[in-house]
Rosetta silent file (secondary structure, phi, psi, omega in degrees, C-alpha in Angstrom):
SEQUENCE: XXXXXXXXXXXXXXXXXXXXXXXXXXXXXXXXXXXXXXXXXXXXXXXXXXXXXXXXXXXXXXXXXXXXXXXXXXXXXXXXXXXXXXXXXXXXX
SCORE:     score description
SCORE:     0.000 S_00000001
   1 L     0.000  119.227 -168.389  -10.941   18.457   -6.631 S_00000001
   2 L  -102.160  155.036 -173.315  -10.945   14.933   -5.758 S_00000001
   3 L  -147.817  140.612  170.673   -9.299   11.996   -8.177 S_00000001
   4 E  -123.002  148.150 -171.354   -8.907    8.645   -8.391 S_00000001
   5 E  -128.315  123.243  161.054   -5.819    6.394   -9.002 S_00000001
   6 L   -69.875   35.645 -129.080   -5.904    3.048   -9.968 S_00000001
   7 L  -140.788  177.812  160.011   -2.398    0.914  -10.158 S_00000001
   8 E   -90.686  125.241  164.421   -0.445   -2.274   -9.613 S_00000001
   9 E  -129.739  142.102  148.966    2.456   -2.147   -7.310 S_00000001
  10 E   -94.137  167.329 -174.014    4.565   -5.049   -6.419 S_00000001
  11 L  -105.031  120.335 -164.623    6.400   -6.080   -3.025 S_00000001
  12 L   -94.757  -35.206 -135.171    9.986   -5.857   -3.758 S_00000001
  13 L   -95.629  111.728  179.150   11.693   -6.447   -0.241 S_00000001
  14 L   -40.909  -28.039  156.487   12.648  -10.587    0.686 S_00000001
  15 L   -53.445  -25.028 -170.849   10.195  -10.482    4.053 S_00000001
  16 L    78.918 -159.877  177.101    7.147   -9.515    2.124 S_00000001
  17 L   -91.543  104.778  147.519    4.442   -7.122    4.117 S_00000001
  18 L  -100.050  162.341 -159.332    5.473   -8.387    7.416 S_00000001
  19 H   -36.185  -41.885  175.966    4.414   -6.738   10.610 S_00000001
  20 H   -63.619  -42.910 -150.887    7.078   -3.713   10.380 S_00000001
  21 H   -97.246  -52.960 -122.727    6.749   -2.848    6.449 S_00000001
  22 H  -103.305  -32.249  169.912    2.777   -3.592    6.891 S_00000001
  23 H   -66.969  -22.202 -172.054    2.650   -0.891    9.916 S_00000001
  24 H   -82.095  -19.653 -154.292    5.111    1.541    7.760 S_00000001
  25 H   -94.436  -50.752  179.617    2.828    0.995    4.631 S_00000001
  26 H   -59.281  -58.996 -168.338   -0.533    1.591    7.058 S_00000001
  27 H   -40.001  -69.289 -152.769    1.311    4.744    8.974 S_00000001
  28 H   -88.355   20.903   93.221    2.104    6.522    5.755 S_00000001
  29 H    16.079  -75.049 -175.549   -1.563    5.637    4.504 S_00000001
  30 H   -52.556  -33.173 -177.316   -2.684    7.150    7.483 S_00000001
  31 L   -69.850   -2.499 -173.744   -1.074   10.398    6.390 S_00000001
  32 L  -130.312  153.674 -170.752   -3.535   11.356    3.711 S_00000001
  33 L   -96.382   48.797  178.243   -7.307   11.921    3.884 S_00000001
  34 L   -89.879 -173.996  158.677   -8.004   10.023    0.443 S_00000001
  35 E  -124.271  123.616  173.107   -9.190    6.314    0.616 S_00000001
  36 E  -122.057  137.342 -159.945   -6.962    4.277    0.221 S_00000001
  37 E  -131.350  167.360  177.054   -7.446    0.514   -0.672 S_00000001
  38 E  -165.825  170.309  171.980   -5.385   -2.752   -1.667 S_00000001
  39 E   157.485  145.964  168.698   -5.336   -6.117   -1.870 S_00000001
  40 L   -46.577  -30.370  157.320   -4.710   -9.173   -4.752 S_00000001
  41 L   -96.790  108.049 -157.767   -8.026   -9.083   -5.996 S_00000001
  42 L   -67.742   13.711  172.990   -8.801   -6.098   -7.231 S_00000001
  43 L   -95.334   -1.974 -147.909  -12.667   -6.927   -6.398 S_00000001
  44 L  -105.451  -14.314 -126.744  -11.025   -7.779   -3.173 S_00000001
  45 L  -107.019  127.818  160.213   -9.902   -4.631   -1.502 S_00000001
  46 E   -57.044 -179.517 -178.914   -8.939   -3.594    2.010 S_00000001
  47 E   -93.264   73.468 -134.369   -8.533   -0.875    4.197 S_00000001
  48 L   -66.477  -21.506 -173.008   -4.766    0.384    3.411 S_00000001
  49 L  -101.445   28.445 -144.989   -4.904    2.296    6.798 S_00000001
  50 L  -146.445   71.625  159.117   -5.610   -1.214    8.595 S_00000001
  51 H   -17.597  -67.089 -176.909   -2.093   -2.801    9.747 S_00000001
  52 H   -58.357  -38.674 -178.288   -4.098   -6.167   10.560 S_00000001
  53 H   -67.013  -18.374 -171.799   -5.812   -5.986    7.355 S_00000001
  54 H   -86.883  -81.703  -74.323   -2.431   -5.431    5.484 S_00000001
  55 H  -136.174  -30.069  171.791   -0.787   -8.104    7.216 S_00000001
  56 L   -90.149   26.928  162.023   -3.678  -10.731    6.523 S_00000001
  57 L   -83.538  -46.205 -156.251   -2.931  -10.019    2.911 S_00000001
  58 L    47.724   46.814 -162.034   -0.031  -12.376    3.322 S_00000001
  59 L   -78.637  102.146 -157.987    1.644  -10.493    0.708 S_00000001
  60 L  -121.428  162.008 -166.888    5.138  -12.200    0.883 S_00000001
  61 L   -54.684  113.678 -113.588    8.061  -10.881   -2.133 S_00000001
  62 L    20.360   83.135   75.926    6.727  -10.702   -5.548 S_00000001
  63 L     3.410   54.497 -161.322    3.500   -9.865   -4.736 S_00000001
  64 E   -78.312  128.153  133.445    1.310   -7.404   -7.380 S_00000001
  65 E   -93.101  174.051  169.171   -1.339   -5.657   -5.104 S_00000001
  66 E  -116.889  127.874 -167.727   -3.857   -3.445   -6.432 S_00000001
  67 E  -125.397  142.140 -140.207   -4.134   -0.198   -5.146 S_00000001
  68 E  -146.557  105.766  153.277   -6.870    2.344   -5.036 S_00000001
  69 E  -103.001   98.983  164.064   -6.725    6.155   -4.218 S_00000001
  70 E  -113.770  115.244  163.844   -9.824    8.236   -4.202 S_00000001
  71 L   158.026 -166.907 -163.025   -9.789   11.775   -2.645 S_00000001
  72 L   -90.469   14.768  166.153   -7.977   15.325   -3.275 S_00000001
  73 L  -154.204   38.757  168.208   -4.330   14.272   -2.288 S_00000001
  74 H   -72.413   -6.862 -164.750   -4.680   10.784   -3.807 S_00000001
  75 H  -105.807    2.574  162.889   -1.977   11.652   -6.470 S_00000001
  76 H   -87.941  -30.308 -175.467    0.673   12.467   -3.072 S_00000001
  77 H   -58.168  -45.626 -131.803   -0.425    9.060   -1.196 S_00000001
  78 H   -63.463  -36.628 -155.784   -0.111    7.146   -4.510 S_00000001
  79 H   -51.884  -67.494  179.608    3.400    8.793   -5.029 S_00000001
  80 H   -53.664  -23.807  179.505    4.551    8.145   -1.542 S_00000001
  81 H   -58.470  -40.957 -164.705    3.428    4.900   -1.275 S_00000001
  82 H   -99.519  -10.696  163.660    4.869    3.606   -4.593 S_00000001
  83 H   -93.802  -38.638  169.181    8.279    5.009   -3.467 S_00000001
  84 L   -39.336  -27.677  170.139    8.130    3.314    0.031 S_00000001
  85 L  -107.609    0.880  174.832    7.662   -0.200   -1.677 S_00000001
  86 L  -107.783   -3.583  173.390    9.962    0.615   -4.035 S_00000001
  87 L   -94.619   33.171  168.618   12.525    1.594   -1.618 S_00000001
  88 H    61.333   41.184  179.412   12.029   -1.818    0.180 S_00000001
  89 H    55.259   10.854 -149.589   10.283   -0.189    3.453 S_00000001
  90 H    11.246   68.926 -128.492   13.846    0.896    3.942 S_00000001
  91 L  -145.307  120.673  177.773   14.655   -2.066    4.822 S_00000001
  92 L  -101.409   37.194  137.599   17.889   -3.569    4.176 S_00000001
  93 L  -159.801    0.000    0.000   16.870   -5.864    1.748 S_00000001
């Protein structure tokens, strides 16, 4: 059964999506076969499984992207995803 999730997340962590948190963000992306998309405009939206495309977001700390899940384990990506930015890429700040 496939589903789609709409939301707003923001980028909590003082670096923004820099090269590390924007490969950690693509990686665990990577882990689900949904599509998953994002970007500031939500008419706008990349390829969430795309480091370079993440990273040419220029998403620097407070940040809302808009985020997009369509497929049958979109409601595990969204989950993991939205703890990974909220635990700051685990990242210590």
């Amino acid at each position: 059964m496939s589903q789609s999730i709409s939301t707003e997340l923001i980028i909590v962590n003082r670096l923004g999506l820099h090269a590390r948190a924007a490969a950690k963000l693509a990686s665990t992306a990577g882990k689900y076969g949904c599509t998953i998309k994002t970007g500031r405009d939500p008419q706008k939206l990349i390829d969430a499984k795309s480091v370079m495309s993440l990273m040419l977001l220029a998403a620097t700390q407070g940040t809302t992207l808009h985020f997009y899940f369509d497929g049958s384990d979109a409601e595990r990506a969204h989950r993991d995803i939205e703890q990974l930015i909220a635990n700051r890429f685990d990242e210590e700040q």
